[in-house]
Structure formats: structure tokens, C-alpha cells
C-alpha positions in Angstrom: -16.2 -5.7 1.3 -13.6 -7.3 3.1 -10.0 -7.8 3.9 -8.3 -10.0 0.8 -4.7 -11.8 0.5 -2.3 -8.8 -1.6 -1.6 -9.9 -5.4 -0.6 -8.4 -8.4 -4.1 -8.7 -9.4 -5.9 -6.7 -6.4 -2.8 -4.2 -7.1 -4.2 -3.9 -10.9 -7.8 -3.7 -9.8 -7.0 -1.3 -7.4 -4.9 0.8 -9.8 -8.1 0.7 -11.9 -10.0 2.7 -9.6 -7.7 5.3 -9.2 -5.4 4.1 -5.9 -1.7 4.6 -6.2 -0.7 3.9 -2.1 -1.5 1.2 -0.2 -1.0 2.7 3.5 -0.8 0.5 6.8 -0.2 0.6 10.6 0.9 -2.8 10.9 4.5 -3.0 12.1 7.2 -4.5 10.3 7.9 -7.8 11.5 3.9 -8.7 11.4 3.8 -11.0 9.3 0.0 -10.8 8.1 0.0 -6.8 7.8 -3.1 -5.2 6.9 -3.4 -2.2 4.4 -5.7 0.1 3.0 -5.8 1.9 -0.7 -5.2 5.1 -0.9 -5.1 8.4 -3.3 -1.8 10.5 -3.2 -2.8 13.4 -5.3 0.4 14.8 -7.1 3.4 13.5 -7.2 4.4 10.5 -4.4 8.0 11.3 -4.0 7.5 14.8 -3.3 4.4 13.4 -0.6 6.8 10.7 0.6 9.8 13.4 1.5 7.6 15.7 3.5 6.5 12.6 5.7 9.8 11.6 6.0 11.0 15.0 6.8 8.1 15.1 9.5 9.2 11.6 10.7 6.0 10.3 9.6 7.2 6.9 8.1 8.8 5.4 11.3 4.7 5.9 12.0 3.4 4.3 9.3 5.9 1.8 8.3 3.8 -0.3 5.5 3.4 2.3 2.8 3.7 1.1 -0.7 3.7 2.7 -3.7 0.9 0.2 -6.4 3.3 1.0 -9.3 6.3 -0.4 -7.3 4.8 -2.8 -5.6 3.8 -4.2 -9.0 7.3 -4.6 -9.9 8.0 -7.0 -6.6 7.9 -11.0 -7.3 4.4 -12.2 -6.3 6.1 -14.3 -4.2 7.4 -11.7 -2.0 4.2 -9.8 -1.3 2.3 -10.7 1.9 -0.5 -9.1 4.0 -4.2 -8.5 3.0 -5.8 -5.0 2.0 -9.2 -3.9 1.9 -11.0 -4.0 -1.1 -14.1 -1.8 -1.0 -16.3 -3.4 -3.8 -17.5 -6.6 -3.7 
């Protein structure tokens, strides 16, 4: 159990066991951010719009969606999140 780098891989493996959010409290402009999966039960856009509406992103500004996050270059994605299973 421990922090690893984020790949599409981790984001597969992690999609595997049910996560669909990766949630942070890093800061943008960190440039090692740290995130942890996460299970948004229903549907994410609907769960995204009542934290915005509560202005509850500007609090968590890391939150990415797996299946979007999947669709970003490799090359792009940086941080590390926890993987739970050895």
C-alpha cells in the first residue's frame, strides 16, 4: 500500500475495482499532487454540479473523472495516487 506515479495503467486497475474519481487536496500548481480513488455512486455530472453549486471544487481542486482521465495523453498526467492493494 502506497502512494504510486498516475498512469493509464493504475487508471485501468483502479477502474477494475470499481473507482471512477480520483479526488485530491493538492492545489493546482503543485506539481507532484497526491490523489486518492474514489466511488461516485450515480451519475458524476449530476455529483459534480451539486459541488460546484456548493462551491465545493474551488476546495478540492484535483478531481478527475478515471474515464476522462483515460482519454488524456500519458504524457500529460502527473501526481501519484494511492493504491490500496499491494
Amino acid at each position: 500500500m502506497n502512494f504510486v506515479p498516475l498512469t493509464h495503467a493504475i487508471l485501468r486497475t483502479l477502474q477494475g475495482r470499481g473507482y471512477n474519481v480520483l479526488k485530491s487536496t493538492s492545489r493546482w500548481g503543485d506539481e507532484s499532487p497526491t490523489f486518492i480513488p474514489s466511488k461516485i455512486e450515480g451519475d458524476i455530472s449530476e455529483y459534480l454540479l451539486k459541488m460546484d453549486l456548493r462551491g465545493l471544487l474551488n476546495e478540492n481542486p484535483h478531481f478527475l473523472v478515471i474515464k476522462e482521465a483515460l482519454a488524456i495523453p500519458e504524457s500529460q498526467l502527473f501526481g501519484y495516487v494511492w493504491d490500496d492493494e499491494p
